[in-house]
C-alpha positions as CSV (number, residue, x, y, z in Angstrom):
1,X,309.8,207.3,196.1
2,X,310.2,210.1,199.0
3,X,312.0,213.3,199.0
4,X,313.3,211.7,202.4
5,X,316.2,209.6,201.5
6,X,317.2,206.2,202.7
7,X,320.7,206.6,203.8
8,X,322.9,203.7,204.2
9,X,325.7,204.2,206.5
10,X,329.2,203.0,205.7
11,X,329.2,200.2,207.8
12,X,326.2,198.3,205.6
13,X,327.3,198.8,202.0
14,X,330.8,197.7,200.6
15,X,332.5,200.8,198.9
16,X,335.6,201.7,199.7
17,X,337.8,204.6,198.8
18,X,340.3,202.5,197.3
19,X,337.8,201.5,194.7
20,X,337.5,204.9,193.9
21,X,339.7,206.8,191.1
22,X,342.2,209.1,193.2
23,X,340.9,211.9,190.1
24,X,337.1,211.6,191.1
25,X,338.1,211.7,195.0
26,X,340.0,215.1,194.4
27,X,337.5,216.1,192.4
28,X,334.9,215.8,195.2
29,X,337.2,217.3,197.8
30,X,338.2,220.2,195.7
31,X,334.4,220.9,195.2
32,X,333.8,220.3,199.3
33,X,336.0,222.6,200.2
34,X,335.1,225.4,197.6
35,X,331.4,225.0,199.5
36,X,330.0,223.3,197.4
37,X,327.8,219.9,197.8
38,X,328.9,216.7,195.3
39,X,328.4,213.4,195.1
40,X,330.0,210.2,193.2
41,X,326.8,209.4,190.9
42,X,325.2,207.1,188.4
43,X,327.0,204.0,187.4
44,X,330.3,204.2,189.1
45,X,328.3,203.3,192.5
46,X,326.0,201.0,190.9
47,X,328.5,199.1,189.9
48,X,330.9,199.6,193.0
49,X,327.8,198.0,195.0
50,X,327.9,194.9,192.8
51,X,332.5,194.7,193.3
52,X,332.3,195.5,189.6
53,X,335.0,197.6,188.4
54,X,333.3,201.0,187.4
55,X,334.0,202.2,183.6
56,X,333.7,205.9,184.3
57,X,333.4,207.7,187.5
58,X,330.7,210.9,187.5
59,X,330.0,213.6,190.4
60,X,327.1,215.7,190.4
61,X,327.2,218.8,192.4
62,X,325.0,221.5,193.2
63,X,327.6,224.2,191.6
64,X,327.1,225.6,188.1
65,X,328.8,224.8,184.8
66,X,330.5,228.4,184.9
67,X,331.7,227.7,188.4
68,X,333.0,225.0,187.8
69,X,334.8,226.1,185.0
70,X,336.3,228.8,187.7
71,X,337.2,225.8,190.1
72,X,338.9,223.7,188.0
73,X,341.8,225.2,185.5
74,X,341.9,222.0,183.6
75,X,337.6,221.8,183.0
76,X,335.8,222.0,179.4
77,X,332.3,222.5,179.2
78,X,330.6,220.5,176.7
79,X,326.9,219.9,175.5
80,X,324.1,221.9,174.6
81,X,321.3,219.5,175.5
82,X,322.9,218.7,178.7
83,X,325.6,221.0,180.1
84,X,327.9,219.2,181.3
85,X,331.9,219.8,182.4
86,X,334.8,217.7,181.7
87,X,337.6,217.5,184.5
88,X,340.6,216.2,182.3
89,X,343.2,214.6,183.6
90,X,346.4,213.2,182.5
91,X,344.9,209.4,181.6
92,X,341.1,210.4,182.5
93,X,338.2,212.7,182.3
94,X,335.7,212.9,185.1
95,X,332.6,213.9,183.9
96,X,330.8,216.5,186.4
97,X,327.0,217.6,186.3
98,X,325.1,220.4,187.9
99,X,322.0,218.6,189.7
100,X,319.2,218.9,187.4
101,X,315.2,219.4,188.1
102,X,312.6,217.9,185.6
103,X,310.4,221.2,186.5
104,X,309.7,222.9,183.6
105,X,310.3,227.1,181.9
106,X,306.4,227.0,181.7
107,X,306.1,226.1,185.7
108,X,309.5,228.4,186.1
109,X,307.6,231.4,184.5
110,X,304.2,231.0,187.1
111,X,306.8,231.3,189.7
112,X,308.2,234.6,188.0
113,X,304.4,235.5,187.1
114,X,303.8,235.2,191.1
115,X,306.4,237.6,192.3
116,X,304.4,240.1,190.6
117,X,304.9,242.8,188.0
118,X,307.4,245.1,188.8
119,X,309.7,241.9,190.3
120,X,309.3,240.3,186.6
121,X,309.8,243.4,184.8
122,X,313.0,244.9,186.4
123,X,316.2,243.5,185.0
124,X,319.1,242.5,187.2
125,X,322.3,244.5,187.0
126,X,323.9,241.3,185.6
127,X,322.1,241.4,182.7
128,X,322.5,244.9,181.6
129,X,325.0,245.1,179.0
130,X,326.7,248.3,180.2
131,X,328.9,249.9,176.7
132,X,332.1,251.6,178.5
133,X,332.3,253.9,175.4
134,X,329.3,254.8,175.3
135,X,328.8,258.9,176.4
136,X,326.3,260.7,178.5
137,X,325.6,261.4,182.4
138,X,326.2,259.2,184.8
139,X,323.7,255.7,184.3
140,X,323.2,256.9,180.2
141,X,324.3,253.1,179.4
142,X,323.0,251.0,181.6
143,X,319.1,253.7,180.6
144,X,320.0,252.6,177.3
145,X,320.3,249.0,177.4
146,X,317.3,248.8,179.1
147,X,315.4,250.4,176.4
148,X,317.6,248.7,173.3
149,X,317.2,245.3,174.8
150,X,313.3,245.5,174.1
151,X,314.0,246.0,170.6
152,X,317.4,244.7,170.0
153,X,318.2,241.6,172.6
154,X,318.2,238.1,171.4
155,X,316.0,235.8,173.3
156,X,317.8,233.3,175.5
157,X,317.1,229.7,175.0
158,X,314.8,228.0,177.2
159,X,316.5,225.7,179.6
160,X,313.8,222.4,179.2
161,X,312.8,222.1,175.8
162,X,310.9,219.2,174.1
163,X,309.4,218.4,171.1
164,X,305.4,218.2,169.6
165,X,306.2,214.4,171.0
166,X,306.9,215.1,174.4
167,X,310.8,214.5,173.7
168,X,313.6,216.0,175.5
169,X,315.6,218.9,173.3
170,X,317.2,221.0,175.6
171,X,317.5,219.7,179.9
172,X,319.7,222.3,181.7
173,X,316.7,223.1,184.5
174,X,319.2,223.1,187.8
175,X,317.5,222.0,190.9
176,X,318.3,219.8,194.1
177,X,319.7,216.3,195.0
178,X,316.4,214.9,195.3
179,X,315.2,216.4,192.1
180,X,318.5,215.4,190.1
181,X,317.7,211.5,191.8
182,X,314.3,211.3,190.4
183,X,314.8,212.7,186.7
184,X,317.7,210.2,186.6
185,X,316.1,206.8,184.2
186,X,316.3,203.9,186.5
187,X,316.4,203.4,190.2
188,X,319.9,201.5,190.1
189,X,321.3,204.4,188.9
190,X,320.4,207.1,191.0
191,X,322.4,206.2,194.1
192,X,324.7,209.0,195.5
193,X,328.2,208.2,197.6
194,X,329.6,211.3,199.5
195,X,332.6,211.9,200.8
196,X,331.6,213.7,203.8
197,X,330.0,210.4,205.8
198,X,330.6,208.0,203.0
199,X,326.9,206.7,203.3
200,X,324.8,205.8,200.2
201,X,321.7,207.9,199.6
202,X,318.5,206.2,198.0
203,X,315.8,208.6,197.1
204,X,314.1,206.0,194.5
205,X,314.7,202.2,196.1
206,X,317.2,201.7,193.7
207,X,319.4,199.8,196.5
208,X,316.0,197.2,196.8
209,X,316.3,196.9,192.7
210,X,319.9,196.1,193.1
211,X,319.2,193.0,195.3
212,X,316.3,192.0,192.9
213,X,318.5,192.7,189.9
214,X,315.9,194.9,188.5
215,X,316.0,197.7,185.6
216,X,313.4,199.7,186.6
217,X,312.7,203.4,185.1
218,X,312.2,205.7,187.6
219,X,308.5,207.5,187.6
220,X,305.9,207.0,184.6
221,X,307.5,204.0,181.9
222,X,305.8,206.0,178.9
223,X,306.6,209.4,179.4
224,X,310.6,208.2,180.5
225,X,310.2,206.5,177.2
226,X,309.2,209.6,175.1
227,X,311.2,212.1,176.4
228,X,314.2,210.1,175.4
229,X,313.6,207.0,173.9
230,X,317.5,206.3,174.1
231,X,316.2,205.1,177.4
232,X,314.6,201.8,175.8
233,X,317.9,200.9,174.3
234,X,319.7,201.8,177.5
235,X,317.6,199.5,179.6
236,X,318.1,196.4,177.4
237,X,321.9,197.1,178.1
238,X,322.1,197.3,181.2
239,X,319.6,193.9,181.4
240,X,322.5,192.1,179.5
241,X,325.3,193.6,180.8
242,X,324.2,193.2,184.5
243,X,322.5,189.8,184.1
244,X,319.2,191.5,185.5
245,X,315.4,191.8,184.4
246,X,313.6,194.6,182.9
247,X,310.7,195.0,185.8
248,X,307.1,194.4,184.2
249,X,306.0,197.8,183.7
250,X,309.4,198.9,182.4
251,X,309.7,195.9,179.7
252,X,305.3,196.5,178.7
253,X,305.5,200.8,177.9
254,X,309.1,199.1,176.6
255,X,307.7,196.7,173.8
256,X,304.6,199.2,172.8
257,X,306.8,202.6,172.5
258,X,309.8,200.6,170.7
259,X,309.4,202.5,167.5
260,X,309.8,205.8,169.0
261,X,313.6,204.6,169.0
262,X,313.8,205.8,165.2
263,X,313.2,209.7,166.8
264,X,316.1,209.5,168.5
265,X,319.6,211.5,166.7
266,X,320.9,209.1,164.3
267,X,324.7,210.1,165.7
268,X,323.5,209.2,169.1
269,X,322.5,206.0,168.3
270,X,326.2,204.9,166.8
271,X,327.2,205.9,170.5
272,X,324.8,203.4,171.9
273,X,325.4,200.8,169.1
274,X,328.9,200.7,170.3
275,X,328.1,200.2,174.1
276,X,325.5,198.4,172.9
277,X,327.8,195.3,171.8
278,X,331.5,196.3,172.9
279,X,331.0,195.4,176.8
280,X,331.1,192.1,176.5
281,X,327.7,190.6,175.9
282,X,326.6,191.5,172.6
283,X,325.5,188.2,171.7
284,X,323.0,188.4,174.3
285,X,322.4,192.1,174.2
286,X,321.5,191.2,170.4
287,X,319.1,188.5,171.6
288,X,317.2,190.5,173.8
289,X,316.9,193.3,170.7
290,X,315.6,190.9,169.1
291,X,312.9,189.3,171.2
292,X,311.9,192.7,171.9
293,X,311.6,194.1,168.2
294,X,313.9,196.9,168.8
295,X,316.7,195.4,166.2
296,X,314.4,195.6,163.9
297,X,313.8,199.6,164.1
298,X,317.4,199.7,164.4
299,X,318.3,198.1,161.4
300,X,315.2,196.7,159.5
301,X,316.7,195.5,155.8
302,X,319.3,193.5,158.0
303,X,316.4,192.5,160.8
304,X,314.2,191.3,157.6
305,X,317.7,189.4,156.2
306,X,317.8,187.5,159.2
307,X,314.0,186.5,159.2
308,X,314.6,184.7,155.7
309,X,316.4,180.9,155.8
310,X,319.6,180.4,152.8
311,X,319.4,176.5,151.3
312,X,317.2,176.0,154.3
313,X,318.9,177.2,157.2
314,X,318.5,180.4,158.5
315,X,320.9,183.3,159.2
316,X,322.9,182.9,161.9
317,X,326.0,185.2,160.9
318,X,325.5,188.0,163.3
319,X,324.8,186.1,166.9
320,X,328.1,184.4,165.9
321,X,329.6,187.5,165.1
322,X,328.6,189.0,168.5
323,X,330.1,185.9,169.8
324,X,333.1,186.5,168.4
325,X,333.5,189.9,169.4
326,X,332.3,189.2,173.2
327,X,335.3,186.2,173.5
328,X,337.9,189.3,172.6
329,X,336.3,191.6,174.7
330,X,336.3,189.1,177.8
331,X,339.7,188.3,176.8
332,X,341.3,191.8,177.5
333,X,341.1,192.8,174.0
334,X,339.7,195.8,172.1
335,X,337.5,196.0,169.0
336,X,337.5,198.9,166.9
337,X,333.9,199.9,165.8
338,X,334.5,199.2,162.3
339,X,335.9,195.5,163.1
340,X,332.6,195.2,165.1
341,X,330.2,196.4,162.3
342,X,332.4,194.6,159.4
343,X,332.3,191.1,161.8
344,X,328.5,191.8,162.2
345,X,326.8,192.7,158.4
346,X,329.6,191.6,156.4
347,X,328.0,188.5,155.1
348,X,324.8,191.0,154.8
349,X,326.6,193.6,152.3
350,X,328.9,190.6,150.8
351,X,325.5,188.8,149.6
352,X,324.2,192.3,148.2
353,X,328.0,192.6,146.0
354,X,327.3,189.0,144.8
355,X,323.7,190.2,143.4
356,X,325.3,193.0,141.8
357,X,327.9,190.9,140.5
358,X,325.7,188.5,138.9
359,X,323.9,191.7,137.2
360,X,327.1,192.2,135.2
361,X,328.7,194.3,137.3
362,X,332.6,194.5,138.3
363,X,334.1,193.2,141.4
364,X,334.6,196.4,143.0
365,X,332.3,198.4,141.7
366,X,329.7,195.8,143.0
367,X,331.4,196.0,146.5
368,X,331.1,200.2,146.6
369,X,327.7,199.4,145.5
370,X,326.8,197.2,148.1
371,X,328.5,198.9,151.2
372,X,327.1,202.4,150.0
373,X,323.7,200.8,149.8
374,X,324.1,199.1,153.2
375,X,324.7,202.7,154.9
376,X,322.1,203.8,153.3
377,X,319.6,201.6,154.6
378,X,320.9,202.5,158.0
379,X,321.6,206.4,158.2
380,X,318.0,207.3,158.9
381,X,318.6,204.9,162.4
382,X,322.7,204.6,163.1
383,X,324.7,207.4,161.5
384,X,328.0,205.8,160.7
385,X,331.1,208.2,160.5
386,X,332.7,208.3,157.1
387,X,335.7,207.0,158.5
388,X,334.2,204.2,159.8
389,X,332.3,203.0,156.6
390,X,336.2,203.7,154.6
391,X,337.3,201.2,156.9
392,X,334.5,198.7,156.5
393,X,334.9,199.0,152.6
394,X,338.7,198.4,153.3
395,X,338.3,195.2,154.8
396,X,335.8,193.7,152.5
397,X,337.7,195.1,149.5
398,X,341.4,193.5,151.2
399,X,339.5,190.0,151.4
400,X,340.5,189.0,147.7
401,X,344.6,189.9,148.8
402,X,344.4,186.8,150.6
403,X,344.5,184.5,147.7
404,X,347.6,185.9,146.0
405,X,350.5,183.6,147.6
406,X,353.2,183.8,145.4
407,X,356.0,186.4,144.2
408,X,356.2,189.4,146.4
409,X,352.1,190.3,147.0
410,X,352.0,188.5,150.4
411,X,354.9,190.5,151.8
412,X,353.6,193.4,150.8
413,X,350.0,193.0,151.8
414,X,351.3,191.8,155.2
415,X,352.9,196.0,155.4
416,X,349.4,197.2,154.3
417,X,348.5,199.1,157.3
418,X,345.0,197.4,156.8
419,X,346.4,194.0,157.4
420,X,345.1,193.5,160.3
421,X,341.9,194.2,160.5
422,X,341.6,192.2,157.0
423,X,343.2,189.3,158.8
424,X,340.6,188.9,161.8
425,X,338.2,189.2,159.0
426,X,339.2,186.1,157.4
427,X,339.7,184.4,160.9
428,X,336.5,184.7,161.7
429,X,334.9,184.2,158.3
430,X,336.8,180.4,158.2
431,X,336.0,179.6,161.1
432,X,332.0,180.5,161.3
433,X,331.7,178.9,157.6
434,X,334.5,176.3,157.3
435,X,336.0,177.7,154.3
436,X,339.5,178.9,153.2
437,X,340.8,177.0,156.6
438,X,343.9,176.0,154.7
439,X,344.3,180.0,153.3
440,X,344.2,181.1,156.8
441,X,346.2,178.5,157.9
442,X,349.0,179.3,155.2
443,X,349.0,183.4,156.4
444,X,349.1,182.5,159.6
445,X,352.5,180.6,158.8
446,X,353.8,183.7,156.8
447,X,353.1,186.1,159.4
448,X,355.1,183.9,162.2
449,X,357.8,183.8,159.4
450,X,357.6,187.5,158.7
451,X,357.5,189.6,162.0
452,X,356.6,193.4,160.8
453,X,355.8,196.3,162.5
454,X,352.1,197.3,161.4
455,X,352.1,199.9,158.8
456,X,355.9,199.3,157.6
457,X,356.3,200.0,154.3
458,X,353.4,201.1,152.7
459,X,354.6,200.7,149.5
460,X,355.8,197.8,147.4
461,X,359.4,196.7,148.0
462,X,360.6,197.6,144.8
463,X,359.6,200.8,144.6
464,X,361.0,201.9,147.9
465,X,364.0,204.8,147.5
466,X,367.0,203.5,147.6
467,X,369.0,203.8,150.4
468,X,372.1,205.6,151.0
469,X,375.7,203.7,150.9
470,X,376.9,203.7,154.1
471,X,380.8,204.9,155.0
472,X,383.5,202.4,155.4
473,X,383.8,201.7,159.4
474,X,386.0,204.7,160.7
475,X,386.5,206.5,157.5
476,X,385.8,210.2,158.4
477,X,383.4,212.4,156.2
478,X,385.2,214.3,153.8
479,X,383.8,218.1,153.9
480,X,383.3,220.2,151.3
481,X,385.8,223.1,150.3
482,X,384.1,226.4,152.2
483,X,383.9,229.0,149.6
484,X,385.7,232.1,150.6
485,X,384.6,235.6,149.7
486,X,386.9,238.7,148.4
487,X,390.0,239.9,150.7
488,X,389.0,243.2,152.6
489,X,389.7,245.6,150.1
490,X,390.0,244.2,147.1
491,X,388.2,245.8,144.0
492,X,385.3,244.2,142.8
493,X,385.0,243.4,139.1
């Protein structure tokens, strides 16, 4: 790595413009011409490089949050850990970034320390708050929030932050290209496009990792790792998503820092578990989890469930569900997140119900049982929304609707805005297992008999309001009589 970049000149690298989302270009122009440096960052040229079609496009840029904010009428800032502003757009949002540093308030306060006393002690005018009601000679306010701001101002937060461990709390330290390159966490991501020659610009070899198809972190693997240790789970993503290998030192500080995953916020984590196994290749993602023990400090009850063997054969439920999911993901089609967690522990929390169930407990009550103790066992790791574990409950509960075929139950399940989602449910859960084939086989014949719109009729046909009697075909409304008030004059009584 070099602070002297390796520029690759448009004529050797195989972006175009066109490529390009016509937002993110006017983005970068907009930020050119208000004198200000940006580049297209991150993933969106990674992936340009390999004719993948980019999911996002980012810019960094060596203007601040707050300008911007001043830039762009249609930007929201966002973030506290990392400042970031959101360009939004009609049908997208182009995610901007001020280039970051990885130096340090400690190393940022010897640099103060050095400009000497008097330079370090003397506030700048910006930061005086000045009260305009305040009276007194001329300079009385700004004299007097100098001397109530050592007794009175609130200490602003540190811009790097980390924890006793060495983990990232707080990274809003601005700095330069270069800099912002080499705090990025692996080399393929760290390649700029700009505008102004349309060259590539390597600061880390991440172009020589893109020809090896290599996820390599960028600097020392175990301090990467413990500043964020979202980092691990990002690099076994990209590995399966990309078809590359995790480079040796990368995949070693990977496999002995795993459990320092669990340190990492628990609402994060459901972000990642999404990206995780909603690209795609979650089957394989999921394979690599596992060889690598980080599935297990993900979700260890269900990791220890899959370890045991059922009449002798062991547990092969989730691979199949991440199977499943990948063929509808491939095919064009999205999967909710609660589809995806349903298709991938129900059997787990189904065989906790049946437990409970034998126990002497009720049906349902065994199921809220079950699902509560399922989230549980994961909240500490993967905090899943409450809207997301309703839904999940949903499904499982809906399951038992399916056997009720006659009279008017089918029609009106088939309105249940939940239908749906029950239904792939029960597709996948004949086909992985071989039961209720004919069940499935008989809804699917009742919905192609019964096309609805999802969510009609919520309620059972019977109790619907009945519905007004229409007029006769060109009979006119008849109106009622106006009611007329007392003629101008007349007495009232």
């Amino acid at each position: 790595m070099s602070d002297t970049p390796v520029i690759i000149p448009r004529s050797d690298h195989p972006i175009s413009r066109k490529w390009i989302s016509q937002n993110a270009i006017r983005v970068l122009y907009r930020l050119k011409e208000s004198g200000h440096l940006a580049y297209l960052v991150g993933g969106g040229v990674r992936d340009l490089l390999l004719g993948r079609e980019p999911k996002d496009f980012d810019i960094a840029t060596d203007a601040k949050p707050n300008e911007i904010k001043k830039i762009f009428r249609n930007c929201r800032l966002i973030g506290r850990r990392f400042r970031l502003a959101h360009i939004h757009f009609h049908d997208e949002i182009i995610e901007v970034a001020t280039f970051r540093s990885s130096i340090t308030d400690e190393e940022s306060a010897v640099e103060t320390a050095a400009k000497g006393p008097a330079d370090a002690l003397l506030p700048t005018h910006d930061a005086l708050p000045v009260d305009s009601t305040a009276s007194g000679p001329p300079g009385f306010a700004a004299v007097s929030a100098v001397q109530s701001s050592a007794h009175a101002e609130r200490p602003r937060p540190p811009r790097m932050l980390k924890s006793g461990d060495g983990m990232i709390l707080r990274d809003n330290v601005f700095g330069t290209p270069e800099q912002d390159a080499i705090r990025r966490d692996f080399t393929v991501n760290a390649l700029f496009y700009g505008i102004a020659d349309y060259a590539v610009i390597d600061y880390v070899g991440g172009m020589e990792d893109l020809r090896k198809g290599l996820i390599r972190i960028i600097g020392d693997p175990v301090v990467r790792f413990t500043e964020d240790p979202v980092r691990m789970v990002r690099a076994v993503r990209f590995a399966a998503v990309l078809g590359f290998e995790i480079e040796a030192k990368t995949y070693e500080a990977l496999l002995d820092h795993k459990d320092k995953i669990a340190l990492a916020s628990p609402a994060r984590m459901y972000e990642e578990v999404q990206k995780l196994f909603l690209l795609g290749e979650g089957e394989k993602t999921f394979q690599i989890l596992r060889h690598t023990g980080m599935f297990g400090v993900l979700f260890p009850h269900v990791d220890a469930w899959i370890d045991t063997e059922e009449e002798g054969f062991p547990h092969i439920w989730v691979g199949k569900a991440l199977e499943w999911v990948d063929t509808c993901v491939q095919a064009g089609r999205k999967v909710q997140p609660h589809i995806l967690l349903c298709l991938m522990f129900g059997q787990y929390v189904e065989k906790k119900a049946a437990r409970l169930r034998s126990g002497g407990m009720a049906p349902l009550d065994a199921l809220d049982t079950a699902v509560a103790e399922f989230l549980a066992e994961i909240v500490t790791r993967v905090q899943v929304p409450r809207k997301v574990a309703l839904a999940i409950r949903e499904i499982l509960w809906n399951q038992g609707r399916f056997e009720k075929t006659q009279g008017k139950a089918p029609l009106y399940f088939l309105r249940r805005p939940g239908f749906a989602d029950a239904f792939e449910y029960l597709r996948f859960t004949s086909e992985l297992t071989g039961e209720r084939l004919e069940l499935r086989a008989w809804w699917k014949e009742f919905i192609r008999a019964h096309p609805v719109m999802q969510g009609e009729a919520a309620q059972p046909p019977e109790k619907h309001a009945p519905a007004q009697a229409r007029r006769p075909e060109g009979q006119k409304r008849r109106r009622r009589p106006r009611r007329r008030g007392p003629k101008p004059g007349t007495p009232k009584t």
